[in-house]
N, C-alpha and C positions, 0 to 999 in steps of 0.2 A: 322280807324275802326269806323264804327255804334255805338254811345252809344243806351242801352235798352232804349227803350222807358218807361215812370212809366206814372201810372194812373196820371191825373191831379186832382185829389179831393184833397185838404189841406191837408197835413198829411200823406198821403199816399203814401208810398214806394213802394205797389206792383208793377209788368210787367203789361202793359197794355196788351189787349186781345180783345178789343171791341172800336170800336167808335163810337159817339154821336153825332148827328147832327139834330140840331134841323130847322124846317123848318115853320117860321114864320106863311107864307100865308095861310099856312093852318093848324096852331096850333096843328101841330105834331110835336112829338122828335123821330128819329132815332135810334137805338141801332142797329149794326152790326160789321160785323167785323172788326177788326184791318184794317184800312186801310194802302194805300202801304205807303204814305211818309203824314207825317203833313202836317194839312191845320190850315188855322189862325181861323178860324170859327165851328172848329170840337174840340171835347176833347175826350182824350185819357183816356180809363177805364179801370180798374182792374175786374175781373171776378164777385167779390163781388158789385161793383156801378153799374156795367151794368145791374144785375140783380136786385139790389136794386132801381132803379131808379124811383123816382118817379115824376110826372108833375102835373102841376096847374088845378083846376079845368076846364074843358070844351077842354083842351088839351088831344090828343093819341099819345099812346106810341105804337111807329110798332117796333117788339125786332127781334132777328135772330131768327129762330128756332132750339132749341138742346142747345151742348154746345160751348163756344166758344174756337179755336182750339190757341193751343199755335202759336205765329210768327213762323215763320220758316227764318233758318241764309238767312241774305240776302246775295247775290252772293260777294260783297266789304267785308263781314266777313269773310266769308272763304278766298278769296283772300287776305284780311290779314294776318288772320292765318298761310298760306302756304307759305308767304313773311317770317313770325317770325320765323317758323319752318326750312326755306333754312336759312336762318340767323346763327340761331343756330348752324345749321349744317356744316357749311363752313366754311372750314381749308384752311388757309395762305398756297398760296404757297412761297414754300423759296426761298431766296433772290440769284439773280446772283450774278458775281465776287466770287467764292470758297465758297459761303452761309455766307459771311462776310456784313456787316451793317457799316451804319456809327458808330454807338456805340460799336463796335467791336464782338459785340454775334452773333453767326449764325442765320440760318432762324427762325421761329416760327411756331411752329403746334397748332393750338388749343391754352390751356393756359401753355403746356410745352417750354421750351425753351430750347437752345441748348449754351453753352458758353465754346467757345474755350477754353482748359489749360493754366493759366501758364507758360511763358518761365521763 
């Protein structure tokens, strides 16, 4: 599964929501959205830095317009999910030869178990 992305500012625990890319040649900084996958050259923002951001004199700042929308699950999260979920959900069929084991207990459901009587 995907870990959340968190803003890259020191300290900072928020989801990010915004990415930062700043472009040398022409003394501008980026603010847009969450891009799809990290890049080594972009940093990842919390709603609060991207909107706080500020740049060096004689530098612009080009921001998104509005507000920035939360990520959305990418398609590997839910496909995990729904791996954990069938997981969960998936009962042992029971064991041939009369529902006997090597350890003598019959098949297993779930976390019930079934153990022959006693002679």
């Amino acid at each position: 599964m995907r870990h959340v992305r968190r803003c890259t500012r020191p300290a900072c625990i928020q989801q990010a929501v915004a990415t930062l890319t700043y472009i040398y040649s022409d003394s501008t900084a980026v603010v847009g959205p969450l891009a799809a996958f990290a890049e080594p050259h972009s940093y990842d923002l919390c709603e609060e830095h991207a909107v706080r951001l500020t740049v060096p004199r004689g530098w612009e700042v080009v921001r998104h317009a509005g507000e920035f929308p939360s990520p959305l699950p990418h398609a590997d999260d839910l496909e995990a999910l729904a791996d954990a979920v069938r997981e969960a959900a998936r009962v042992e069929v029971p064991i041939p030869d009369g529902g006997r084991s090597d350890s003598g207990s019959l098949g297993r459901r779930g976390h019930l178990r079934v153990v022959p009587p006693s002679v």
